[in-house]
C-alpha positions in Angstrom: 118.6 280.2 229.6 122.3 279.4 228.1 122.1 276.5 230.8 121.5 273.4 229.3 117.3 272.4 229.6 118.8 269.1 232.1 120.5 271.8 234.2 118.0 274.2 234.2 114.7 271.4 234.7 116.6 270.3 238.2 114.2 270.1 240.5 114.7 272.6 243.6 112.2 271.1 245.8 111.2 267.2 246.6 107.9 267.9 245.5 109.1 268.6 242.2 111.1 265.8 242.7 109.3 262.8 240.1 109.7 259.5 241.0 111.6 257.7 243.0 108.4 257.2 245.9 110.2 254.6 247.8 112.8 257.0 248.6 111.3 260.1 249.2 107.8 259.5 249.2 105.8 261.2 252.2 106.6 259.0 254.5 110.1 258.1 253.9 112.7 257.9 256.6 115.0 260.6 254.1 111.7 263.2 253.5 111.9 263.3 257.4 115.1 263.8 258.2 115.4 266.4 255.2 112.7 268.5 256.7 113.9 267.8 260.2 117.6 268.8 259.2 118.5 265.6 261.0 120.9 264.2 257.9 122.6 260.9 258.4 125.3 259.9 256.1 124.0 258.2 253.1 125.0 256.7 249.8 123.0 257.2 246.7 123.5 254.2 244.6 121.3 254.0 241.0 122.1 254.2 237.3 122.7 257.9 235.6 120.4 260.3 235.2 118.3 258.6 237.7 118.0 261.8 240.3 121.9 261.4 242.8 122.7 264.8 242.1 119.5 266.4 242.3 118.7 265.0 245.4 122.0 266.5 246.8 121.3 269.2 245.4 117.7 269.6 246.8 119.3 268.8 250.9 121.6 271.6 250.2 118.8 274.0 249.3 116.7 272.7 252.4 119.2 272.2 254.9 120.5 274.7 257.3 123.6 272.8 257.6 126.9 274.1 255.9 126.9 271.9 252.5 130.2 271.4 250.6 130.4 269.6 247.3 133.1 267.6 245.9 133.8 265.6 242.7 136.2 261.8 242.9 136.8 262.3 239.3 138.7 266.0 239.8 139.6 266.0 243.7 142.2 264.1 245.4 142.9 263.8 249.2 144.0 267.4 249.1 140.9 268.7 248.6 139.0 266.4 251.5 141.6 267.7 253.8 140.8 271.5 253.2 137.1 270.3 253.3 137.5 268.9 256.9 139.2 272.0 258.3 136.4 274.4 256.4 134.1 271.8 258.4 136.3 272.5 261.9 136.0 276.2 261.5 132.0 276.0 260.7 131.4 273.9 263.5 133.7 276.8 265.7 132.6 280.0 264.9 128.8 279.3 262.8 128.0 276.3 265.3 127.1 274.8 262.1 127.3 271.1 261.1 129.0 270.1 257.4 127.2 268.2 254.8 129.6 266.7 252.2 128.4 265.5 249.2 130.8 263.8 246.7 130.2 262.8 243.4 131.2 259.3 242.3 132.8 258.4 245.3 133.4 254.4 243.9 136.4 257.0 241.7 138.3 257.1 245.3 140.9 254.8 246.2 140.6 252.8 249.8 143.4 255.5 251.1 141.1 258.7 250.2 138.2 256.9 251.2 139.9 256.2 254.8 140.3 260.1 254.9 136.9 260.5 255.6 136.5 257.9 258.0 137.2 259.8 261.7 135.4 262.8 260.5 132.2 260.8 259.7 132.8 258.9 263.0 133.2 262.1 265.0 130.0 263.6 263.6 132.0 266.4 262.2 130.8 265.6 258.8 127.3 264.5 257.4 128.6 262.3 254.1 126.2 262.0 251.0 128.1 260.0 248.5 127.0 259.3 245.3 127.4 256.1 242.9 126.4 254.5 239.5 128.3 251.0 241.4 127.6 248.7 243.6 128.5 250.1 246.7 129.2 246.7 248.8 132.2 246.3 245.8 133.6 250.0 245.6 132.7 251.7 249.2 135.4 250.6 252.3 133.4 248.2 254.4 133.9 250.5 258.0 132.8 253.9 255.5 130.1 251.6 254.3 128.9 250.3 257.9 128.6 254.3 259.4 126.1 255.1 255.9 122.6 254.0 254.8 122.5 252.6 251.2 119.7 254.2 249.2 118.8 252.7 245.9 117.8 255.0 243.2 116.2 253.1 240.4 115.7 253.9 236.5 112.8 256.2 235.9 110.0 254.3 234.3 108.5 255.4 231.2 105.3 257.7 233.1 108.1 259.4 234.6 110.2 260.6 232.1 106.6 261.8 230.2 105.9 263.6 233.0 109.1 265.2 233.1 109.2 266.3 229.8 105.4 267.4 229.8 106.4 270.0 232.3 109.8 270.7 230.9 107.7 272.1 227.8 105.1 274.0 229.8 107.9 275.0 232.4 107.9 279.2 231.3 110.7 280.1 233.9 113.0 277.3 233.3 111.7 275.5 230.8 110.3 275.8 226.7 106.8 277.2 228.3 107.9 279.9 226.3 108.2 278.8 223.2 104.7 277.2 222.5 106.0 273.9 221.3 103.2 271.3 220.6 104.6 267.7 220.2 103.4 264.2 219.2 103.1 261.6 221.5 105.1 258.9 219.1 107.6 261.6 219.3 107.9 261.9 223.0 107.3 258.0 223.4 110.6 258.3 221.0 112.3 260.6 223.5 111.6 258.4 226.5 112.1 255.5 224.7 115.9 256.4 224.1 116.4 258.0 227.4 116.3 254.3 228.9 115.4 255.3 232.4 117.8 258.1 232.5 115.9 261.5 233.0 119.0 263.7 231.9 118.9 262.0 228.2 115.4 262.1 227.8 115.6 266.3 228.7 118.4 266.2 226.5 116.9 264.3 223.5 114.0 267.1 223.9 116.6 269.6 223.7 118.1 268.8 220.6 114.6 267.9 219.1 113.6 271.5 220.1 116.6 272.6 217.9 114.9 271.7 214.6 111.8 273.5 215.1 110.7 277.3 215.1 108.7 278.8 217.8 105.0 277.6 218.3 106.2 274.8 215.9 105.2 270.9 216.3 107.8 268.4 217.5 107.0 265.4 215.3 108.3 261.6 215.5 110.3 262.3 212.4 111.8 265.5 214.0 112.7 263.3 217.3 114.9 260.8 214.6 116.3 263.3 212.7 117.5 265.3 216.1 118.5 261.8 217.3 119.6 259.7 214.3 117.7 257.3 215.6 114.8 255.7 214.2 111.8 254.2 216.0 110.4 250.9 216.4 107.0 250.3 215.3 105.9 248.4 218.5 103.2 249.2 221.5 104.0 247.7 224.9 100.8 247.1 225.4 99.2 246.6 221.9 99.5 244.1 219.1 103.1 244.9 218.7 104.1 243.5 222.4 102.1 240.3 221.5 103.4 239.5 218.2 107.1 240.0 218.6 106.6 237.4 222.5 104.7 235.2 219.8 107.3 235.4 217.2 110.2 234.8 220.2 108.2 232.1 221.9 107.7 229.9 218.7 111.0 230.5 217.4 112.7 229.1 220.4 109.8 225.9 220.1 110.7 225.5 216.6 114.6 224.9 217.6 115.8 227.9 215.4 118.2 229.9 216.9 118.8 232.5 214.8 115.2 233.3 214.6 115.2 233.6 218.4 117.8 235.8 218.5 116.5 238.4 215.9 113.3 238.4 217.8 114.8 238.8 220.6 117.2 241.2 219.8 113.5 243.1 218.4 112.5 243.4 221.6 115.5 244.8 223.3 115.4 247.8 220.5 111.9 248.6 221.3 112.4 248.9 224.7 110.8 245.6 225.9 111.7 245.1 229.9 114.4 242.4 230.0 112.8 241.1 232.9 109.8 240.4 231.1 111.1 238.4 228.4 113.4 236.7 230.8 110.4 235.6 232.9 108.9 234.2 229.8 111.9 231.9 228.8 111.6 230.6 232.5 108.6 229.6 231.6 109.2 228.2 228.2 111.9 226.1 230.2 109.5 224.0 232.2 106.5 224.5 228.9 108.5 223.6 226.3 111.6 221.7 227.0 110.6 220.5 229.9 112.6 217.0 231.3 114.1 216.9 228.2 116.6 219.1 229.4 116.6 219.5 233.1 119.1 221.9 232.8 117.4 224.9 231.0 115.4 226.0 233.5 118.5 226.3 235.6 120.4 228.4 232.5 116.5 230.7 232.0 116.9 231.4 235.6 121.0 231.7 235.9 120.4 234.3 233.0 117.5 235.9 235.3 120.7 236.4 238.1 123.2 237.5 236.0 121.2 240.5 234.4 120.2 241.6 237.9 123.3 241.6 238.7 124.9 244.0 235.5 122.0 245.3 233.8 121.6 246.7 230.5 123.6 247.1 228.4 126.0 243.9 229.5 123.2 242.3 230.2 121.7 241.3 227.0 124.5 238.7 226.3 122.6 236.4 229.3 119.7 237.0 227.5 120.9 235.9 224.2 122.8 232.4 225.6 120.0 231.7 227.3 117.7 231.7 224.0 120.2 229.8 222.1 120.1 227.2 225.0 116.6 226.9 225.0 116.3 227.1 221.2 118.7 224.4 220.5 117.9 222.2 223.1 115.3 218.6 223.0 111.8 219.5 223.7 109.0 218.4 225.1 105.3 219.6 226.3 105.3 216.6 228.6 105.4 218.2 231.7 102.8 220.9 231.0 100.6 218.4 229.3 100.3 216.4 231.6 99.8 219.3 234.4 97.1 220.6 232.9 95.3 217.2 233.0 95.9 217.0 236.8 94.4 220.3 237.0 91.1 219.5 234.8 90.8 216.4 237.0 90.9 218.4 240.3 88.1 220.7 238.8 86.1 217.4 238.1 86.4 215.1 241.0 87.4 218.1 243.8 88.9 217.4 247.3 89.4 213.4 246.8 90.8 212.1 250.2 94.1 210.7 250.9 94.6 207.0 250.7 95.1 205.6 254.2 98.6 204.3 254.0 100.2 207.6 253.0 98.5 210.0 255.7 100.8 211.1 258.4 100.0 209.1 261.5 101.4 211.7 264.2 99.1 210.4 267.1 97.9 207.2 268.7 94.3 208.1 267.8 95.2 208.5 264.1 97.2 205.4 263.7 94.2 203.2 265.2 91.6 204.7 262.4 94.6 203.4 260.2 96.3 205.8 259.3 99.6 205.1 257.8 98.8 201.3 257.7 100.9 199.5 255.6 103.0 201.9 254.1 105.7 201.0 252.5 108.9 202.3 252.9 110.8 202.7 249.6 114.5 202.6 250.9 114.4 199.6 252.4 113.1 197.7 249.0 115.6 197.4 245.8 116.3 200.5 243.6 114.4 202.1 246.8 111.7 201.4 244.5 108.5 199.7 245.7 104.7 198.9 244.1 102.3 200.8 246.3 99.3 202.9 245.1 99.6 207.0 245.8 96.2 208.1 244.1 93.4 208.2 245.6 91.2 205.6 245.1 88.7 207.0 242.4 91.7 208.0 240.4 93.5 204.5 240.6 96.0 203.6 237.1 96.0 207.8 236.1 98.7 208.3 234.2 99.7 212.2 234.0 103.2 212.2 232.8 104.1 210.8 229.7 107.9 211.4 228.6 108.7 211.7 225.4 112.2 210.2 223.6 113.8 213.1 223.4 116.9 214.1 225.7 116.8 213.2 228.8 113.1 212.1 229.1 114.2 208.8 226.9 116.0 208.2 230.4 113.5 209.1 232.8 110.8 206.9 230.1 113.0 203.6 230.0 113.1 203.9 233.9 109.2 204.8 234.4 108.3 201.6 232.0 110.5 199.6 234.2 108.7 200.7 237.3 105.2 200.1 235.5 106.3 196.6 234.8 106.9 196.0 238.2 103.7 197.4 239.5 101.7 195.4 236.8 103.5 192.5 237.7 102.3 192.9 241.7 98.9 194.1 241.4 98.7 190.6 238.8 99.8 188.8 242.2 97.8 190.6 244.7 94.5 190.1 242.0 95.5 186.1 242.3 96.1 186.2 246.1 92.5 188.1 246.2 90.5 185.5 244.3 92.1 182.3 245.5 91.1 183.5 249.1 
C-alpha cells in the first residue's frame, strides 16, 4: 500500500483494462494475438497516462514469452546489446521467444534504434515500443515498416469516472478500505483536470484522499484545496455549455475580439472539447462572414488541421488566431440567408424539373426530346459571361443571394449588378423580338 494508488490501480488483466475498445475490444486483432501468444512487434503511440505501459505490462503477465523491459530515457545501446544476447540464450536453452518492450523509444537516436533492426527482422525479438510522438517523425522508417502502429487515445470523461469509481471501492489495491464517500462535482473536478490522462486523475484522488479521515466525504472544495485548483461552474451538457457557445458565437458576430478570446479561453478552462468549438467557428465562417471574407473559412479549417496535428496544450494558440480572424474580419449573413430561402422554396414547390437547355443530353434519344437545346456555352461569349435562364421555369427572376458591401462581397455585388444589367437588357430584346413576331 506504500505504492502510489496509479501504480497500485494498474490493471493486470484486459478486462480490467477501461477504454481504449478500438484497441482491445473483443474482437481486436491485439486481444487475439495476446491470448494466442502470437505477438507481433507493435508501437503504442497516445498521449500520457493514456494506458502504453499498462498494456505492456498486461502482455507480460499473459504471455508465455520471455518479456524484457527497457527505458530510452536511462538505457543506451549497451543495454539493447545485453538484451539481445539474454534473448539468444532464451531462445537456446528455454526455446522461448523475447518480448521487448521499451519505454519512450522516440528518446533513441537513429544508431540505437538500428540496433534493434536484425533482431526484429530475424524474429529473435517481439518489439513493443512505446511513444507520446508521432511515430512516422521519431521511429526509423525500416523499424517503423517491420511494426503495427496502434493509436491509444485520451480517456474520455466516462472513463476516468469509472476508473476512479472502482479505484475507491478497490479493497485489495485500492481506498475500498477506507470508506470514502465523495461528490460527484468533486470527481467531475478530478476528471476534469486529469485531461484524458488516467494516471493524473488517480493521482488527483490520491492527494484528495490526503485531506480526509477515514469513512470521510471527499467534497468539491476538498478536490481544490488538494489541487489548488478551482472549478468552473459550467455543465457540458447543461445551460453552462449553451451560454458560454452563445457568449463566443456573438462575440465573434459583434467584431470584438477580446470578448472572443475571453469566452473562448472560458471554454478551454472548463474542459470544453476543442474540436467542438472549432467545428462551430467553421461554421460561423460560412454563417457569419460569409463572402465577405472568403478567406476565413479556409483559416476556421487551417486551425481545425493544425490542432489535430499538436493538440492541447499548443494547440489553443490555432484556436485563438482563428477567433481573432473571424472576429475582426467584414461580415455578412448573405450566404446563409439566402440558403435558407432556397431551402423553404424546395419545401414549397418540391422536385421542379430541369429546364431543357441545361439537362445533359448523353444519347441521341435525349437530344431529339430536346434536351440540351440551345445551351449556351459561356466561354465562348465575353467575360465567359452569357444571359441564359438556370431556374426552372416556375421559379424564373428568384433572386437568393444578395451580397452585402462589406469586404469582398462589394466585389462580387458590383460584378453581379453588372451581370443583371446584362440579362435585363436581353430578356428586354427577346420580349421585343417575341411581340413583333
Amino acid at each position: 500500500m506504500a505504492r502510489p494508488l496509479a501504480d497500485r490501480m494498474r490493471p493486470e488483466t484486459l478486462d480490467d483494462f477501461e477504454g481504449q475498445d478500438r484497441i482491445i475490444g473483443q474482437d481486436s486483432l491485439l486481444r487475439r494475438a495476446i491470448a494466442e501468444d502470437n505477438l507481433f512487434s507493435l508501437i503504442f503511440w497516445g498521449p500520457p497516462g493514456s494506458g502504453k505501459t499498462t498494456l505492456a505490462s498486461i502482455i507480460a503477465h499473459e504471455t508465455k514469452s520471455h518479456f524484457e523491459t527497457i527505458s530510452a530515457v536511462l538505457s543506451g545501446v549497451k543495454e539493447i546489446k545485453a538484451v539481445i544476447e539474454e534473448a539468444k540464450g532464451q531462445l537456446r536453452y528455454h526455446q522461448k521467444r523475447t518480448i521487448l518492450f521499451v519505454d519512450e523509444i522516440h528518446r533513441f537516436n537513429k544508431a540505437q534504434q538500428d540496433a534493434f533492426l536484425p533482431h526484429v527482422e530475424s524474429g529473435l525479438i517481439t518489439l513493443i515500443g512505446a511513444t507520446t510522438e508521432n511515430p512516422s517523425f521519431e521511429v526509423i522508417s525500416p523499424l517503423l515498416s517491420r511494426a503495427r502502429v496502434m493509436v491509444l487515445e485520451s480517456y474520455s470523461p466516462e472513463d476516468l469516472t469509472a476508473i476512479l469509481r472502482r479505484a475507491l471501492v478497490d479493497e485489495k489495491r485500492g481506498l475500498g478500505n477506507l470508506s470514502l464517500s465523495v461528490d460527484d462535482d468533486a470527481l467531475d473536478h478530478m476528471v476534469w483536470t486529469a485531461d484524458g490522462d488516467a494516471r493524473t486523475a488517480l493521482n488527483n484522488l490520491e492527494a484528495s484522499v490526503s485531506l480526509v479521515q477515514t469513512g470521510g466525504r471527499i467534497t468539491l472544495l476538498t478536490v481544490e484545496e488538494a489541487l489548488q485548483r478551482k472549478a468552473l461552474q459550467y455543465d457540458k451538457k447543461g445551460e453552462g455549455h449553451y451560454n458560454l457557445i452563445s457568449a463566443l458565437h456573438k462575440s465573434l458576430r459583434g467584431s470584438d475580439p477580446d470578448a472572443a478570446l475571453y469566452w473562448l479561453g472560458r471554454m478551454l478552462e472548463a474542459g470544453e472539447d476543442p474540436l467542438f468549438i472549432l467545428r462551430r467557428m467553421i461554421r460561423f465562417a460560412s454563417e457569419d462572414v460569409g463572402n465577405a471574407d472568403p478567406a476565413a473559412l479556409g483559416i476556421a479549417v487551417s486551425a481545425l488541421q493544425a490542432f489535430q496535428c499538436i493538440g492541447l496544450p499548443e494547440g489553443e494558440l490555432a484556436l485563438a488566431q482563428a477567433a481573432v480572424y473571424l472576429a475582426t474580419a467584414p461580415k455578412s449573413n448573405a450566404l446563409y440567408a439566402g440558403f435558407g430561402t432556397v431551402k423553404g422554396d424546395i419545401r414549397k414547390t418540391g422536385a421542379l424539373p430541369v429546364p431543357l437547355h441545361i439537362r445533359n443530353a448523353p444519347t441521341r434519344l435525349m437530344k431529339d426530346l430536346g434536351y440540351g437545346k440551345g445551351y449556351k456555352y459561356a466561354h465562348n461569349f465575353p467575360d465567359a459571361h452569357v444571359p441564359q435562364e438556370y431556374l426552372p421555369e416556375k421559379l424564373k427572376g428568384r433572386t437568393y443571394y444578395s451580397p452585402t458591401t462589406r469586404g469582398y462581397e462589394k466585389v462580387i455585388k458590383d460584378r453581379l449588378e453588372k451581370w443583371y444589367k446584362i440579362r435585363r437588357e436581353f430578356l428586354a430584346g427577346e420580349k421585343g423580338d417575341k411581340t413583333n413576331n
